[in-house]
C-alpha positions in Angstrom: 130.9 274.8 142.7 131.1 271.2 142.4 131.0 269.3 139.2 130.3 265.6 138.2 134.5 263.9 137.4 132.5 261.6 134.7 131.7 264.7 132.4 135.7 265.5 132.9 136.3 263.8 129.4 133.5 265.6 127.0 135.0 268.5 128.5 138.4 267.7 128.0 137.3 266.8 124.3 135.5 269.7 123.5 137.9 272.8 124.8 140.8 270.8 122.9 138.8 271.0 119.8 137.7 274.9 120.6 141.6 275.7 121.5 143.0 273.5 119.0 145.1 271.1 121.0 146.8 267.9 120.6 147.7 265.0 122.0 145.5 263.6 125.3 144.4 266.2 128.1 143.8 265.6 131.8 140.5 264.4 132.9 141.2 263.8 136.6 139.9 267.0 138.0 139.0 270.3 136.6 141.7 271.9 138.1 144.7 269.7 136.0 142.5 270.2 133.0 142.3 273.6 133.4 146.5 273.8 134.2 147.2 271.7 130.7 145.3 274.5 128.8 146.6 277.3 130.4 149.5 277.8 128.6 147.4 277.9 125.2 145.4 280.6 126.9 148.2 282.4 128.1 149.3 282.1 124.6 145.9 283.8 123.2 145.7 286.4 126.2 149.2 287.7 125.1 149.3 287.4 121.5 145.2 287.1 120.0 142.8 288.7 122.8 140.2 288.6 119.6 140.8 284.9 119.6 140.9 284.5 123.1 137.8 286.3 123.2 136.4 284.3 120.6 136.4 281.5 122.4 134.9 282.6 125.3 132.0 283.5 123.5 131.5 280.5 121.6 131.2 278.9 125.1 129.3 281.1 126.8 131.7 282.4 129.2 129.6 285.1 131.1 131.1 288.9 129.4 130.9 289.8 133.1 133.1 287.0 134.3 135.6 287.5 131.8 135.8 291.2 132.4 136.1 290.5 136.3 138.7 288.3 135.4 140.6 291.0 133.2 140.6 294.0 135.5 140.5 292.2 139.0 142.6 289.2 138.3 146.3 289.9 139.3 148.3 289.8 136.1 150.2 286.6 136.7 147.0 284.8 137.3 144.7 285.8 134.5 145.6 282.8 132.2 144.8 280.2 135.0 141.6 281.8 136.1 140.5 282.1 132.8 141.2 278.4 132.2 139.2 277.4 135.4 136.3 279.7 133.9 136.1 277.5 130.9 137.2 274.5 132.4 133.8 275.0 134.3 131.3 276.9 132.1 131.9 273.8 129.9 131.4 271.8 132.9 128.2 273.3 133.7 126.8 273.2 130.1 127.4 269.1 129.9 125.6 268.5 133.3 122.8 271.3 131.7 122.6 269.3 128.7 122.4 265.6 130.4 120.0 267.0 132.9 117.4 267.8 130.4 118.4 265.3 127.5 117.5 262.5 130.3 113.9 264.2 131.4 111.7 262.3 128.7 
């Protein structure tokens, strides 16, 4: 799926705020953004799966998707792939949003 780079920063601005990060995340693709929060995800997957899961559901990341992740994900890849799902359900919600915010 292909997403719009522009939207790169809202979504860089709104998983730091739902992972509680610091300092200034990568907004040139969705694939660095998603590499700077892995580690925090990795984090939550290992030490708080309630957390992790959490988050996941405050933004809508599919319960199917995350499951398919969990059991058919090899294990040293479940942190990125996770990442990349929320690195572009965000995505998806902020070209939803301007979509239909801009239909008047």
């Amino acid at each position: 799926m292909t997403f719009r780079s522009d939207l790169l920063p809202a979504c860089a601005d709104h998983l730091k705020e739902k992972l509680a990060l610091s300092g200034e995340l990568p907004t040139s693709d969705r694939e660095a953004l998603a590499s700077f929060i892995c580690p925090t995800v990795k984090k939550l997957l290992d030490g708080d799966m309630g957390e992790l899961l959490r988050i996941c559901y405050q933004i809508d990341l599919e319960e199917e998707k995350v499951k398919g992740i969990l059991h058919y994900t090899a294990v040293g890849s479940i942190a990125m792939e996770l990442s990349l799902a929320l690195v572009d359900r965000q995505l998806w919600k902020l070209e939803i949003r301007e979509k239909y915010s801009g239909s008047d």
